[in-house]
Steps between C-alpha positions, in 0.01 A plus 500: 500500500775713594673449172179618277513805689815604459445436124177707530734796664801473233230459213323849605833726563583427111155615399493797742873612422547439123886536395529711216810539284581784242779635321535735741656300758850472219462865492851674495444848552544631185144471283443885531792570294486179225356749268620823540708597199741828498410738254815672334266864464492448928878459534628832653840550296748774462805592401726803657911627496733462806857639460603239248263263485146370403254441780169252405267494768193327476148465688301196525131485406276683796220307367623151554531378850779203493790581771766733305777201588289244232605756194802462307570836267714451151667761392623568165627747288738582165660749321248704263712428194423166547175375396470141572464483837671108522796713559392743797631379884301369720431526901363235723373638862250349787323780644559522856196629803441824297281597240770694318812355330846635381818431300759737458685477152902643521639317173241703278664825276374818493649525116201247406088482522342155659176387479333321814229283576401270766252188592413327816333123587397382847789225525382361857180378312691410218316735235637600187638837399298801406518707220766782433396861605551744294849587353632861692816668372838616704742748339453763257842446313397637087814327388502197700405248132798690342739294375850665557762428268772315692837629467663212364354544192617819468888398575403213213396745272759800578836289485365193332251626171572812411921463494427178284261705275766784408719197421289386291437835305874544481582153341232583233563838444884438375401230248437731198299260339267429780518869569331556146260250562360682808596863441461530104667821331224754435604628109518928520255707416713738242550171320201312499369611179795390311412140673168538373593532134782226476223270643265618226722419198554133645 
């Protein structure tokens, strides 16, 4: 008798405390940011002069609320005479507890114009990168594409072409024959007329 009960008691606590089992019980913190994607347009991003160097400071997107340290921030920027951007440098950083980011750029010259851009991903959930922001501009340098002559070639052509081209014109020049060739006699005027005639009674 004792034993039905007992299986009476057991048999009513399951029906009167159901176990239930979602997905939220593997939950790991981190559904409220699964879907937030960073907007390039929302990426704070500037560029400013300090003694002799470039400073790139950056701000990450008010809008999304994923703790700063999950961002990772690519840098990258190139000379403007270069189009293809495949040959550009780029920087790697992890943001740290702020919202605001910076890298300080010493190896730069002020002699040349650089075009920068930057992305950013959310590495600690293992998202991919964003888009590029827009291109901004450092240096005002007119004549930094101008290609400069290099002085080499002018030694070459000083000591090298021009003495071997007045050889040249000397070593021709006193051979009569190929002197005629290239500098014909011009007949004179007073006795052109008598040229004329002899050639007409041929």
């Amino acid at each position: 008798m004792n034993s039905w009960k007992m299986f009476l008691l057991v048999f009513l606590g399951l029906l009167v405390h159901p176990v239930f089992c979602t997905d939220d019980d593997h939950y790991d913190g981190n559904d409220n940011f699964a879907k937030e994607e960073i907007d390039p347009d929302q990426i704070g991003f500037s560029i400013s002069n300090s003694s002799n160097e470039a400073v790139v400071t950056w701000t990450i997107p008010q809008a999304n609320t994923t703790d700063p340290r999950c961002y990772s921030t690519e840098v990258q920027y190139k000379i403007q005479c270069v189009e293809d951007w495949k040959y550009g440098q780029r920087i790697e950083l992890k943001q740290g507890n702020e919202v605001t980011g910076q890298v300080k750029l010493n190896t730069i010259s002020k002699k040349k114009n650089y075009d920068f851009r930057l992305r950013m991903k959310l590495w600690c959930l293992q998202k991919d990168w964003s888009n590029w922001t827009k291109v901004q501009h450092w240096g005002n340098n007119s004549d930094a594409c101008k290609v400069d002559t290099p002085s080499y070639l002018w030694i070459y052509i000083v000591f090298i072409v021009l003495p071997l081209t007045a050889f040249l014109l000397v070593c021709l020049l006193s051979q009569q024959r190929l002197r005629n060739l290239i500098l014909p006699d011009v007949p004179d005027a007073k006795h052109l007329k008598n040229l004329i005639i002899d050639n007409d009674q041929f």
